[in-house]
Each structure stands twice: as structure tokens, then as C-alpha cells.
OpenMM code with the backbone's topology and positions (N, CA, C; nanometers):
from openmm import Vec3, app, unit

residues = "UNK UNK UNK UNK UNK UNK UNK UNK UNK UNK UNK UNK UNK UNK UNK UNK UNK UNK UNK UNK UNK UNK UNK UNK UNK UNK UNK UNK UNK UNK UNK UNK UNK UNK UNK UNK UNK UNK UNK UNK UNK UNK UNK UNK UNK UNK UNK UNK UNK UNK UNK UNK UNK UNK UNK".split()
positions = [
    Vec3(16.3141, 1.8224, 15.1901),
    Vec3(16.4543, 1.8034, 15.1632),
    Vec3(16.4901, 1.6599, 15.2047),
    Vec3(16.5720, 1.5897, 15.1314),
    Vec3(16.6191, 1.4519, 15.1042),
    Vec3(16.7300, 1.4343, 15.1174),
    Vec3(16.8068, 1.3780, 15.2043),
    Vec3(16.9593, 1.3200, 15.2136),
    Vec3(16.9348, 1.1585, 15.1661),
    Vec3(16.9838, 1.1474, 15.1049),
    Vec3(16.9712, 0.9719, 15.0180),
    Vec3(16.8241, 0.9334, 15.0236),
    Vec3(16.7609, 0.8397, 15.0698),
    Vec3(16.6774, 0.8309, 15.0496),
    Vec3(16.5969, 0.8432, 15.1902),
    Vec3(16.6582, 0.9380, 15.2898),
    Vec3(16.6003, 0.9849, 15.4396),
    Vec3(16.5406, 1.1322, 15.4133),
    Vec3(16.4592, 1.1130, 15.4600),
    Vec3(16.3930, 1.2706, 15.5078),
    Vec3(16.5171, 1.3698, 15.6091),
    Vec3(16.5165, 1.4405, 15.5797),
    Vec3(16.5976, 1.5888, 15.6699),
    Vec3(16.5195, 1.6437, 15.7227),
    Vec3(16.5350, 1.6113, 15.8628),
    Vec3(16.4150, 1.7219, 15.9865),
    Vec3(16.4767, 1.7660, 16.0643),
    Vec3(16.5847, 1.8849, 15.9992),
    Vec3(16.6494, 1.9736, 16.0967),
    Vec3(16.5585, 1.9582, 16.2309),
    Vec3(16.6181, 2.0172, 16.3863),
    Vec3(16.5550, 2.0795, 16.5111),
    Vec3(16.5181, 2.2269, 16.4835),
    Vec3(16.4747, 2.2449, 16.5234),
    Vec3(16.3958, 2.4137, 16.5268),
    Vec3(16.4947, 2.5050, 16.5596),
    Vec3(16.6287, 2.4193, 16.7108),
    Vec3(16.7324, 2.5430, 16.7072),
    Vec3(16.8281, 2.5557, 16.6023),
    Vec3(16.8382, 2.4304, 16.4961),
    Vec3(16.9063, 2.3904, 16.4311),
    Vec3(16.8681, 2.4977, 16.2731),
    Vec3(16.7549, 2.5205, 16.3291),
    Vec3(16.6728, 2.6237, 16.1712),
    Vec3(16.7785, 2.7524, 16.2180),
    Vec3(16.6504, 2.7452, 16.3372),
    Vec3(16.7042, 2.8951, 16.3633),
    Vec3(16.8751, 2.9399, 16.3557),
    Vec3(16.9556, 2.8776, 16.3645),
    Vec3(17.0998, 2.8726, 16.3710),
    Vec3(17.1205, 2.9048, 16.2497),
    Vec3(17.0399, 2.8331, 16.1673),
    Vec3(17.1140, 2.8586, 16.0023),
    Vec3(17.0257, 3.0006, 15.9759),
    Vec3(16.9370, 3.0316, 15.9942),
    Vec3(16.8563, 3.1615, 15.9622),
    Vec3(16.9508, 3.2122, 16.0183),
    Vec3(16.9900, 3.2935, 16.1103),
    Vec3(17.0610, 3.3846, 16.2025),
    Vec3(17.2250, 3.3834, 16.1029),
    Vec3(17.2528, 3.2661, 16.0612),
    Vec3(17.4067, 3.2575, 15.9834),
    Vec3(17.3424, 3.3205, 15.8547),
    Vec3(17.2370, 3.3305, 15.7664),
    Vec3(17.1627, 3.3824, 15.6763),
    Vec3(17.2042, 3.5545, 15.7014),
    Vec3(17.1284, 3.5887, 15.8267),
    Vec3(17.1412, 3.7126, 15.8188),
    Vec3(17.2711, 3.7794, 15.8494),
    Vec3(17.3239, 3.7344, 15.9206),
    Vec3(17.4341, 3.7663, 15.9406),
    Vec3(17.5529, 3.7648, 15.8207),
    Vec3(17.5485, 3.6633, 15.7812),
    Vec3(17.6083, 3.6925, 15.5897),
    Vec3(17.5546, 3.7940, 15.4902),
    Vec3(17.4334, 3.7755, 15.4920),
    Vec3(17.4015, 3.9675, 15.4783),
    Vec3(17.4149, 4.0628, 15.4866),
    Vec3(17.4138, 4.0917, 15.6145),
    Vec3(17.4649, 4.2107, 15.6842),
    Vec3(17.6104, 4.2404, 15.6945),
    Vec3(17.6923, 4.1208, 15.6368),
    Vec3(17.8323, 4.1656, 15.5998),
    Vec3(17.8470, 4.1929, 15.4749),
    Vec3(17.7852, 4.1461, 15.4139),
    Vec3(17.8105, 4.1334, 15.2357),
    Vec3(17.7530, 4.2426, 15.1786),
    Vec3(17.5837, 4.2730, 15.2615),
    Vec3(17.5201, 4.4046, 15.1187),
    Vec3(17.5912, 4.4616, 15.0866),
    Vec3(17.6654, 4.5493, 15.1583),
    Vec3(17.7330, 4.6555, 15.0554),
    Vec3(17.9171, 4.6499, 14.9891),
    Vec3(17.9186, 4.5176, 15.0040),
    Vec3(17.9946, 4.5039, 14.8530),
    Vec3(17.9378, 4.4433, 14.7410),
    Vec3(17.8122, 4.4178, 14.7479),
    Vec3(17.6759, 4.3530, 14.6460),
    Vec3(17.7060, 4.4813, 14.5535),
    Vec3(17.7471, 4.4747, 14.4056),
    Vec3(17.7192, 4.5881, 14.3158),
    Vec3(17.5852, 4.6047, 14.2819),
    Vec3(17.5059, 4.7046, 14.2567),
    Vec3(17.3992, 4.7876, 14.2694),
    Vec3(17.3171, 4.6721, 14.1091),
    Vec3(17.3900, 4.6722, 14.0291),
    Vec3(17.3206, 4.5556, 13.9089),
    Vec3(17.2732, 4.4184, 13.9630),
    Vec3(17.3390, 4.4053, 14.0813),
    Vec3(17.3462, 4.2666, 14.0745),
    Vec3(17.2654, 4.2125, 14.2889),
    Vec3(17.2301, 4.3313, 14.2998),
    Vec3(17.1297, 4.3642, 14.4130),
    Vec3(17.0202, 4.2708, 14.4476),
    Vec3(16.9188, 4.2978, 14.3071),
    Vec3(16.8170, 4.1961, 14.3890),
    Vec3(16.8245, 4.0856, 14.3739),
    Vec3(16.9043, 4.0010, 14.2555),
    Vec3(16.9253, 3.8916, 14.2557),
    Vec3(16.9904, 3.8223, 14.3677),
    Vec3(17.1007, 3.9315, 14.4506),
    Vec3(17.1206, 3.8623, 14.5817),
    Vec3(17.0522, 3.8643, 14.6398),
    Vec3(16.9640, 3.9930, 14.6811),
    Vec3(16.8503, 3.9766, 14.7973),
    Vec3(16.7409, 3.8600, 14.8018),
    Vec3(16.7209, 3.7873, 14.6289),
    Vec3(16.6075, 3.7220, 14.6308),
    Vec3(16.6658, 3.5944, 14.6863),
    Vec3(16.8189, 3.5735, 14.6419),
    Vec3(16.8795, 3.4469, 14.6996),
    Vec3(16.9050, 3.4388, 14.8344),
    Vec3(16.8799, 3.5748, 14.9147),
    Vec3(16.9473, 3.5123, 15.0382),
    Vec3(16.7298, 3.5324, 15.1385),
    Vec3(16.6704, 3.5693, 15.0424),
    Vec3(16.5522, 3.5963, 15.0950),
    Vec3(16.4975, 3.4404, 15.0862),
    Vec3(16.5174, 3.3808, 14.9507),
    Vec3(16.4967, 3.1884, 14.9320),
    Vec3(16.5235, 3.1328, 15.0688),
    Vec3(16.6519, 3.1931, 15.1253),
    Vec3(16.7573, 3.0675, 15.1908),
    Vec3(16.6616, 3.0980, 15.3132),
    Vec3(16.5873, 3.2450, 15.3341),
    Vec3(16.5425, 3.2590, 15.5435),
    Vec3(16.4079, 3.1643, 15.5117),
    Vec3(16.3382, 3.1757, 15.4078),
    Vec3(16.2251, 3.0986, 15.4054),
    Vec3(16.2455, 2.9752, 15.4024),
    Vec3(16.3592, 2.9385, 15.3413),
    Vec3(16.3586, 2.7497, 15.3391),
    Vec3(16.4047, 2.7333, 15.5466),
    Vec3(16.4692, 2.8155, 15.5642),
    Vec3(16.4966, 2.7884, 15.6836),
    Vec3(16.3724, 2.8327, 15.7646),
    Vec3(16.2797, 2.8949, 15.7373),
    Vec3(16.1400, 2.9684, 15.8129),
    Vec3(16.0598, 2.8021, 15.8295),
    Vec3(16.1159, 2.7638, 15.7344),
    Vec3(15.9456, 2.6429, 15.6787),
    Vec3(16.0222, 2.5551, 15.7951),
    Vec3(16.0551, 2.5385, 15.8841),
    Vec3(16.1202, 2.4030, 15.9549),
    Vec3(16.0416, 2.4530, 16.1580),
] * unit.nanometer
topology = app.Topology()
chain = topology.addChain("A")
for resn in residues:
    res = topology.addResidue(resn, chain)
    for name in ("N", "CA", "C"):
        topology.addAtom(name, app.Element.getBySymbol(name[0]), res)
């Protein structure tokens, strides 16, 4: 990940902070997620813990 032409090297507590805000937006949201439209959220918010995993 690229901010202008700098590298982005979140801190590790700085991952973990955004993972934890990941799940936690989850765990409020699944179940007003309509049942059609399910895994497409799960796969988007499953993208967001891994981009935040890789740091």
C-alpha cells in the first residue's frame, strides 16, 4: 500500500486496531446484512482482516 509516492507501514498495534474495528463492525452489522447479499459482505469484510493480518 502507497500514500503518494511513500510506502505505508502501519505499527502492528496500529493493524491490530483496525482488525479489531473490522470485527467489531461485523458483529454489529451481520444481521441487518439481507440473506442475498451475505457472502458478498462476508467476503468484503473477510478482504479487509487479511489486508490488516498481512502487516
Amino acid at each position: 500500500m502507497r500514500v503518494g509516492d511513500k510506502p505505508l507501514t502501519p505499527s502492528c498495534r496500529s493493524a491490530e486496531w483496525g482488525l479489531k474495528g473490522v470485527d467489531q463492525c461485523w458483529s454489529q452489522k451481520e444481521r441487518f446484512i439481507k440473506p442475498a447479499e451475505k457472502d458478498e459482505a462476508l467476503a468484503a469484510y473477510d478482504h479487509a482482516r487479511k489486508a490488516y493480518r498481512s502487516y
